[in-house]
Residue, then its C-alpha position, 0 to 999 in steps of 0.5 A: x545510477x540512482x534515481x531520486x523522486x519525492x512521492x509529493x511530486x507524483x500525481x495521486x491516483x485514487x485520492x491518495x495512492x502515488x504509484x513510484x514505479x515508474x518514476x524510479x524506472x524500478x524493474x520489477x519492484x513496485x512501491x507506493x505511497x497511500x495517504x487515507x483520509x478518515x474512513x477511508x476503505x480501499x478496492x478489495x483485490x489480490x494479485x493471484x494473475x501476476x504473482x505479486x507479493x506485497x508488504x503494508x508497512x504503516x508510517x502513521x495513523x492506523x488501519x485494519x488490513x482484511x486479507x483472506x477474511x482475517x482483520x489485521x490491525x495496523x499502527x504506525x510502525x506494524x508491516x505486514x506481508x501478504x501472499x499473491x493469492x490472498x484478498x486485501x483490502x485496507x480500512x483506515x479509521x477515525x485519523x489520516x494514515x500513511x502507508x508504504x506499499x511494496x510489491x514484486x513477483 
């Protein structure tokens, strides 16, 4: 049976991170909706202990996305894959963006 859930409805963690997981009882995929204010700068991490890959996919604004060191410019439309190993961290420039994050090991 489908389950349907609208990421407005998530509480927000972190000002503007909605984790879906749960709410779409998702097994092994993880998915997520950030909305950035203007300047923002994410936590860096990477998910070398549980072996998760992820995928950034810009939907509006823009961002450099730095992973391993190397900055990656992000626009609406760009996705960007990113290994388990590799350390990221999203800086978001002078506008709001939304982003959709999409992790599985």
């Amino acid at each position: 049976m489908p389950t349907k859930v609208n990421y407005e409805d998530v509480d927000a963690v972190g000002g503007g991170l909605h984790f879906l997981r749960d709410e779409l009882d998702c097994e092994n995929l993880g998915v997520s909706v950030l909305e950035c204010e203007p300047g923002w700068t994410g936590k860096p991490h990477d998910h070398a202990e549980d072996g998760q890959e992820e995928v950034y996919v810009c939907l509006e604004g823009g961002a450099t996305v730095t992973v391993a060191g190397e900055d990656v410019s992000m626009e609406p439309g760009d996705a960007l894959r990113i290994d388990p190993d590799e350390r990221r961290r999203i800086e978001n420039g002078d506008a709001e963006s939304t982003f959709v994050l999409a992790g599985a090991p």
